[in-house]
N, C-alpha and C positions, 0 to 999 in steps of 0.2 A: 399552265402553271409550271411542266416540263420544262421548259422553253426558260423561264422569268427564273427557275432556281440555277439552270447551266447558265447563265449567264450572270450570277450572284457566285458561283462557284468559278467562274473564269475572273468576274474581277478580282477577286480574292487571292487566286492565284498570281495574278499578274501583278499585285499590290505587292502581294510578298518579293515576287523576285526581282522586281523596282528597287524597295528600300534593301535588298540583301543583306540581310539582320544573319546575323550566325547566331546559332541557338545560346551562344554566352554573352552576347548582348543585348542589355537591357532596353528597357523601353520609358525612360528614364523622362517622364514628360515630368515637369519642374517649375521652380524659376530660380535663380543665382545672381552671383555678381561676380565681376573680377576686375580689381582693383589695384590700386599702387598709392602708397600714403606719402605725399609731395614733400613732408618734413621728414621723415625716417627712409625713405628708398624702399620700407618694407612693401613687399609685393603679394597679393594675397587673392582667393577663390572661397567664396561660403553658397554653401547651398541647402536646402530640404527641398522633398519628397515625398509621396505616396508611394513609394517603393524602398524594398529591402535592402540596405546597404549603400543611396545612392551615393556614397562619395568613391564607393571603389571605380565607379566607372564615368563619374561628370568630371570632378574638380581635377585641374591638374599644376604642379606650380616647381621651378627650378629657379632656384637662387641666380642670380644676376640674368637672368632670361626673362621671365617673364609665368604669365599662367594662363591657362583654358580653361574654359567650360564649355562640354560638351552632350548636349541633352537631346529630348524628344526622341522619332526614333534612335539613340545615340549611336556613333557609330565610334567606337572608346579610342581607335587608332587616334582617331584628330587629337588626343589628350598628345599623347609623347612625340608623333610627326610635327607637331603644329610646335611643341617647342624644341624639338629639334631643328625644324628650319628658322626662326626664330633665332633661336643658336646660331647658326651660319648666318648671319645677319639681314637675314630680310624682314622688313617692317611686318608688324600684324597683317595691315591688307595682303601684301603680297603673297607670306603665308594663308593666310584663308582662300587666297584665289587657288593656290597649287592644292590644298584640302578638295576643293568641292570641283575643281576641272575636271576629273575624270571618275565622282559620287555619284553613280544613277542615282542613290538616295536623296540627292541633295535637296529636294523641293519638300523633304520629310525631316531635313536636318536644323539642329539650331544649334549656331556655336558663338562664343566670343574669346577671344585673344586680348592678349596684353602685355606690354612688356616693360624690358626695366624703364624706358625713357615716359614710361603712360600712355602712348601711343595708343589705340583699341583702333580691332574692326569687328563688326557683327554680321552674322546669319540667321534668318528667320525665313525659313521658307517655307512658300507659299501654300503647303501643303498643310502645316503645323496644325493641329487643336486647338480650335478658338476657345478661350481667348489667349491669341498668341502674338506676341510682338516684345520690341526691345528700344533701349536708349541709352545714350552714351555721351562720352566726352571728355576732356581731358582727364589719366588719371580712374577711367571707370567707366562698367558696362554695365546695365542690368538688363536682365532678359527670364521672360516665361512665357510655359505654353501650358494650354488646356489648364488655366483658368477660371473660376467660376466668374468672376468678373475681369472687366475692361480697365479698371480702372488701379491693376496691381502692379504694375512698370511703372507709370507716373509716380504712385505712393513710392515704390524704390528709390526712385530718383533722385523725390525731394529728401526722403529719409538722409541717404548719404551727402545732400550738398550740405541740408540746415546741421548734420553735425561734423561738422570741418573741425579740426584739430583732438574729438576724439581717437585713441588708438588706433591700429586699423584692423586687429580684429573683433574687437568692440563694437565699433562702426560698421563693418560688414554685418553683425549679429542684429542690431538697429533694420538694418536695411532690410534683412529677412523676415524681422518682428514685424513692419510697415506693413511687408505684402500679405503675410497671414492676417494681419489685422483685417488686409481689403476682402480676405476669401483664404485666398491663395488657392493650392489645388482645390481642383473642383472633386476631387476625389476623397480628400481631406491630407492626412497629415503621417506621417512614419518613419522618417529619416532625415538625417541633417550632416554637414561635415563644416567643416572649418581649417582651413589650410593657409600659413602664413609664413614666406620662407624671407631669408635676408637679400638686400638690395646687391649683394656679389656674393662669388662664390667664393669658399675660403678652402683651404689645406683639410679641412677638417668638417666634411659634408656631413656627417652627422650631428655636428650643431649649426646648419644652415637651414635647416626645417626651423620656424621659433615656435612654432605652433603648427599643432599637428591631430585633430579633435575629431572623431565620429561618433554617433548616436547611429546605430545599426538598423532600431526597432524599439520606439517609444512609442506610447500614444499623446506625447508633447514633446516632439523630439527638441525642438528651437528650447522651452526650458530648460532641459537636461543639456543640453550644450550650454547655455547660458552657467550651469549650475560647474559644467567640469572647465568652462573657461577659468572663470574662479579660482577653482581648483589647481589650475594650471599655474595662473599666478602667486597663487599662495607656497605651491614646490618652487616653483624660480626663486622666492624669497629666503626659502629653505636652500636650495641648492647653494644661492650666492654664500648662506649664513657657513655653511658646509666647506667652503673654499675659504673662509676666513678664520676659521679654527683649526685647518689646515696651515695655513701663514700662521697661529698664535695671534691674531688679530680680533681680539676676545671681544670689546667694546663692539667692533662692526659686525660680526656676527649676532651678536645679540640685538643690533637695530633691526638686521635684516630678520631675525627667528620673531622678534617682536611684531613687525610689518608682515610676515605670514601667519600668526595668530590673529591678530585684528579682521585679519579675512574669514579664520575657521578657527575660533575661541575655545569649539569644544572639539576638536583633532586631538586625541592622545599621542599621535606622533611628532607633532609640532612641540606640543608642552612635555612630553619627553625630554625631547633633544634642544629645548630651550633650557630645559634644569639642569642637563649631564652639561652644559655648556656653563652655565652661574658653578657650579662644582668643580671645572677646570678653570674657574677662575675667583676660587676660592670665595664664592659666596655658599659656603656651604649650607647658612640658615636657611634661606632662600632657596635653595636647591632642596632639602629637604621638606619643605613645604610645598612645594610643588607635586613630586613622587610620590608622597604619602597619599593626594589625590588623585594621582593617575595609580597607583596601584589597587585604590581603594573599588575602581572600575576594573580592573583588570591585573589581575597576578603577574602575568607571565613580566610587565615591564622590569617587575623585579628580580626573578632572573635571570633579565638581559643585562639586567647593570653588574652582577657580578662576575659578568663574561666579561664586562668591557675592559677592566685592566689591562687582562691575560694581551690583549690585541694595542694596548695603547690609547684607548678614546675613552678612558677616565682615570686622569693622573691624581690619585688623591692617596695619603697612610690610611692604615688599618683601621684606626679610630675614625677616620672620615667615611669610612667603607659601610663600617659599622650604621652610623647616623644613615648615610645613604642608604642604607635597607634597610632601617625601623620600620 
């Protein structure tokens, strides 16, 4: 029995120093995608997990480059190396081959690359958590390990080809729905991420991310993503409205504040800044009919609106001030 435990205690050992895991990285068994949407250039990485946080260490993505996903044992380097040489222009394959040429882990590692032209190469090795494997093709990679079932890659697949021309982080969110549909982990469920940046790089990287979403620690994490994508939409709507009342461009601001309420009807910050917007453009009935309902929930909006002058973001007289805080 001696004998049968030192020899359960040497493999163990040797496992360990094979895949040389540093204690910050995770163990990040999964499944993802990484994609490029053929009509927008956008380039994008979604993933869930049975693990805490997993998009801090899988998903990886740079505007006019390309994206990774890097899972099972992970080894997180492959995220920012794999688009750095990628960057220097070597196709996917060639990058994945300089990743895993000198990986003692590699037969524990599972990666996919992708880049701005849709190019993909994958890794699944042979070591992986059954059920583990991947598929690919122009434009997209899906890939998981340690699986409850076999049959959660296929279900990816077809998810992302039958919906061609939806968004592409909509579409990736589909893809992930498919495989948790087949199982997905066999472990169950606790993290999700969604990362979707633009088809080039611009002067201005901090709106080259277009999306940018994690669920840390749910017990539905893919709903809760699904629920802040929305979300996310619904502020772009806001945002755009926001840059047109900037311009005095009162008519388009208010399609676009219209178009993020239809998303989230009952957001008191949307029908806020939908009203103070009808009041800079002298709908003042209408504006008051609105506020009188959102403060009826909530005091503080009113106020907000008697600050807003002093700053400029509600041009209205005394007597309009007045009506606007009944």
């Amino acid at each position: 029995m001696r004998k049968i435990l030192s020899i359960i205690l040497c493999t163990l050992i040797s496992l360990n120093c094979l895949i040389a895991q540093k204690p910050s990285d995770p163990l990040a068994h999964t499944y993802s995608i990484v994609a490029r949407d053929p009509d927008t250039g956008e380039i994008g990485v979604a993933v869930q997990s049975h693990w805490f946080s997993v998009g801090t260490a899988v998903s990886w993505a740079e505007a006019g480059v390309g994206a990774v996903a890097t899972q099972s044992f992970t080894n997180v380097s492959f995220g920012p190396k794999g688009l750095s040489l990628m960057k220097s222009g070597l196709n996917p394959q060639k990058a994945l081959d300089i990743l895993l040429a000198n990986d003692e882990g590699k037969d524990y590692r599972q990666v996919a690359l992708i880049n701005e032209k849709g190019e993909v190469a994958t890794h699944t090795g042979e070591k992986c958590i059954d059920f583990a494997s991947h598929l690919n093709g122009e434009n997209f990679s899906v890939q998981a390990n340690m699986m409850l079932n076999n049959t959660v890659v296929s279900a990816m697949e077809k998810a992302w080809k039958i919906n061609e021309g939806v968004p592409l982080a909509k579409r990736m969110l589909i893809v992930l729905e498919a495989a948790q549909n087949q199982g997905g982990d066999i472990r169950g469920k606790q993290s999700a991420a969604l990362l979707v940046v633009a088809p080039k790089s611009s002067d201005a990287p901090w709106e080259d991310r277009l999306v940018d979403l994690r669920v840390d620690d749910h017990e539905n994490p893919l709903q809760e993503l699904g629920r802040l994508l929305d979300v996310h939409e619904a502020y772009q709507y806001m945002n755009k409205g926001d840059v047109h009342v900037e311009k005095g461009e009162m008519k388009e601001a208010m399609q676009a504040y219209n178009s993020a309420m239809k998303i989230f009807p009952d957001n008191l910050e949307m029908q806020y800044w939908t009203a103070i917007t009808l009041a800079n453009d002298d709908k003042i009935e209408q504006a008051v009919h609105m506020l009188q309902s959102i403060y009826t929930k909530d005091s503080n909006w009113r106020e907000l609106t008697k600050r807003l002058p002093k700053v400029g973001l509600l041009s209205v007289n005394e007597s309009e001030l007045s009506l606007l805080l009944k």
